[in-house]
C-alpha positions as CSV (number, residue, x, y, z in Angstrom):
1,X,-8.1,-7.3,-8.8
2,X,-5.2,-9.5,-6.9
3,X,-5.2,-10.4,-3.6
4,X,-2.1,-11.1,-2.2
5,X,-1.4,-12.9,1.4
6,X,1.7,-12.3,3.7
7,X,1.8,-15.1,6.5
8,X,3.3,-14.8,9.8
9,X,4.8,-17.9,10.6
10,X,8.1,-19.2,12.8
11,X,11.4,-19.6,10.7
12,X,14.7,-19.4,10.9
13,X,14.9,-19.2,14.7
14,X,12.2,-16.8,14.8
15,X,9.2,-15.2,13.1
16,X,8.9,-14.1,9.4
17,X,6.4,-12.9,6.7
18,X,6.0,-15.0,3.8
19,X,4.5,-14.0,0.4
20,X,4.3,-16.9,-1.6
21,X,7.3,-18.6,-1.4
22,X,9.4,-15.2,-0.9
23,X,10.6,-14.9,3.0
24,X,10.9,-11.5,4.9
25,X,13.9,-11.1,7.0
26,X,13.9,-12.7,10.5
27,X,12.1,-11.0,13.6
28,X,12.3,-11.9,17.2
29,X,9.1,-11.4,17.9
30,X,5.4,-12.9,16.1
31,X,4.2,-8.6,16.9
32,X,7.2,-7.4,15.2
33,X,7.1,-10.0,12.4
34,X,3.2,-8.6,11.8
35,X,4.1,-5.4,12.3
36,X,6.7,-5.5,9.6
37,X,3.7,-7.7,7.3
38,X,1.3,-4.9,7.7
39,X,3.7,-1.8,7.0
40,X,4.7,-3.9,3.3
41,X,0.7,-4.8,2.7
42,X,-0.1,-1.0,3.2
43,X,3.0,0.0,1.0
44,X,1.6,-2.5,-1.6
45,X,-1.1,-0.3,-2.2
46,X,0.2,2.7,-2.5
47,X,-0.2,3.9,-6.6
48,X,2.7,4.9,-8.2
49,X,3.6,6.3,-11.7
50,X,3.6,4.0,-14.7
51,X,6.3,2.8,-15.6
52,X,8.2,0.2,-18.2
53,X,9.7,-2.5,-16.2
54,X,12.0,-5.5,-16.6
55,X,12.4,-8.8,-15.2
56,X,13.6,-11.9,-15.7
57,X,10.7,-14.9,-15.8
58,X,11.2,-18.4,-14.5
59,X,12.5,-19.2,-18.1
60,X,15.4,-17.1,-17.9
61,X,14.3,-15.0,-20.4
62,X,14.2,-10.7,-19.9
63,X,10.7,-9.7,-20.5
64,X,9.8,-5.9,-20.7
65,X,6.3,-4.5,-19.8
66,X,4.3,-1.4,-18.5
67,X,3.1,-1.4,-15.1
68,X,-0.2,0.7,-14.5
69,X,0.7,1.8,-11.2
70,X,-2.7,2.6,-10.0
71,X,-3.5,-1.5,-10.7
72,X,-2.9,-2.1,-7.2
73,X,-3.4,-5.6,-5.6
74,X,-6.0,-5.6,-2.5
75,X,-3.7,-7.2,0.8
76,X,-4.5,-9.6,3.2
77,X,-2.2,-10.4,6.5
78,X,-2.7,-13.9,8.5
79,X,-1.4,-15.2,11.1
């Protein structure tokens, strides 16, 4: 199983959560930047339905795939 990591850290003139190199909006406070990090790591493991899904991969080309939506990743917040 995945584990994925939001980080609280300062940016854009205040705080964020950063997965990867994907940043959250900008909140004014660290608590309220954490807050925000732990409400999307619970939502990430909510299961969902399955579902065929399509994205476009670093190549530029559309791939198409099924998502088991009970193949939830386990979440980790720092920071």
């Amino acid at each position: 199983m995945a584990l994925i990591t939001y980080r609280i850290q300062e940016h854009d003139g205040g705080w964020a959560y950063r997965l990867d190199e994907t940043w959250s909006e900008t909140y004014p406070s660290h608590d309220s930047a954490a807050a925000a990090a732990r409400h999307a790591a619970r939502e990430q493991k909510v299961p969902d339905a399955n579902a065929c899904i399509e994205y476009q991969n670093a190549s530029g080309e559309w791939v198409t795939e099924r998502a088991d939506g009970h193949d939830r990743p386990l979440t980790d917040v720092e920071g």
